[in-house]
C-alpha positions in Angstrom: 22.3 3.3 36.7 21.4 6.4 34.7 20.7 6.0 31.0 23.5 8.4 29.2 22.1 10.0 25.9 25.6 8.1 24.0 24.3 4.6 25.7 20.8 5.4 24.3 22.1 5.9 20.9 24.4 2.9 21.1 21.3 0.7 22.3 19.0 1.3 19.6 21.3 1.0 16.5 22.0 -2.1 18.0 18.4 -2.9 18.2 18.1 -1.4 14.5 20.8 -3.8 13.1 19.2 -6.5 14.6 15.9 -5.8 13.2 17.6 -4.8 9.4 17.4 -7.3 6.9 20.4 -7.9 4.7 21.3 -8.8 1.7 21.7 -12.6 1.9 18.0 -12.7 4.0 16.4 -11.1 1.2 17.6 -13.2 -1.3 16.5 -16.1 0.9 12.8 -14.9 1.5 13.1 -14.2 -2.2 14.5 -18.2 -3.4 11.3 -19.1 -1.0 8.3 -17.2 -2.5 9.8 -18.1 -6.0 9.3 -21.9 -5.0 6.3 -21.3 -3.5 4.4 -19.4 -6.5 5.7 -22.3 -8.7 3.9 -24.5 -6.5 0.8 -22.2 -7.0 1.5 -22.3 -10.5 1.2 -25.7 -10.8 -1.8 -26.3 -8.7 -3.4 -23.5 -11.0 -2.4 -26.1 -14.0 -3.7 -29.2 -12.1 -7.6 -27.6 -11.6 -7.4 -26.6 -15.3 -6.4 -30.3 -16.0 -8.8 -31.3 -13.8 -11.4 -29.6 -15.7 -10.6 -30.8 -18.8 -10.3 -33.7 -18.3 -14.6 -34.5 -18.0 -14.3 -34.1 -21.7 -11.7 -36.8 -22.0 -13.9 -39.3 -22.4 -15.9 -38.3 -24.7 -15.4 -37.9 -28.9 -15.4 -36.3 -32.4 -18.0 -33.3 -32.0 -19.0 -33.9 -28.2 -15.6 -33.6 -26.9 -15.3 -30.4 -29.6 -18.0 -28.9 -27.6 -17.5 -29.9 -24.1 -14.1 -28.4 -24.3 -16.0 -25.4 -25.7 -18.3 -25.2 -22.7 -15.2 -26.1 -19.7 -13.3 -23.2 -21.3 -16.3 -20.6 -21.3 -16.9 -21.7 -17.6 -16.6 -18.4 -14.8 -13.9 -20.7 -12.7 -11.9 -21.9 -15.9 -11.1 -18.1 -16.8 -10.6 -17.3 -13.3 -7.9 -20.5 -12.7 -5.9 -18.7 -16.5 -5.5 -15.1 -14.9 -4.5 -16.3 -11.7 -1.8 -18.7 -13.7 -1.3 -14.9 -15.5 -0.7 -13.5 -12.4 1.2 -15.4 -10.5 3.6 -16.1 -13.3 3.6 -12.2 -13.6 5.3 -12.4 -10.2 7.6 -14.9 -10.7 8.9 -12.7 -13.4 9.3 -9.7 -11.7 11.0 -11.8 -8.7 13.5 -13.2 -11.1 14.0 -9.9 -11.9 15.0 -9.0 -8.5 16.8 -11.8 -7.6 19.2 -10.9 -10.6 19.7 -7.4 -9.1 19.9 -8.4 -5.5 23.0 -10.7 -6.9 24.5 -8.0 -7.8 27.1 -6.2 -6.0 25.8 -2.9 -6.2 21.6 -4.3 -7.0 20.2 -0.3 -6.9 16.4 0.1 -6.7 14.4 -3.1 -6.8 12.3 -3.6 -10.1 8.7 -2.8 -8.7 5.3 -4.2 -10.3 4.1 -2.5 -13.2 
């Protein structure tokens, strides 16, 4: 059977379609990572918990300064911008979520 240029054509935007991603999958994948950097969110909350809580038990002054000392740490400062970032995220995917329910969405808010 020999491969007409039409059949060709007719072939790949078949294939094309398949491969396209509507509307309806992108709000999906969207509703997904939302629930999934809210998870991230609160496991960023948990370690800083966690880290506060080894001044818990202590009082007055000492607990004033052990706070002092967790909250200067490298990993504490790290664990607030990643809660930073990833609830930068979450904005801008709330953002686009919004547009993407809309019936004519437009270009997709990008990072800033």
């Amino acid at each position: 059977m020999r491969l007409t240029e039409s059949r060709l054509r007719s072939i790949i935007r078949e294939e094309l379609s398949h491969l396209a991603e509507t509307k309806e999958d992108h709000i999906a994948g969207i509703i997904a990572k939302i629930e999934r950097l809210k998870n991230a969110v609160e496991n960023a909350k948990r370690g800083i918990a966690n880290m506060e809580a080894g001044a818990d038990f202590l009082t007055g002054d000492q607990y004033h300064y052990a706070m002092m000392d967790i909250r200067t740490m490298p990993g504490y400062h790290e664990k607030q911008t990643e809660i930073m970032n990833l609830e930068d995220k979450l904005d801008l995917l709330y953002k686009q979520l919004k547009q993407l329910k809309q019936d004519r969405p437009g270009e997709l808010a990008r990072p800033r």
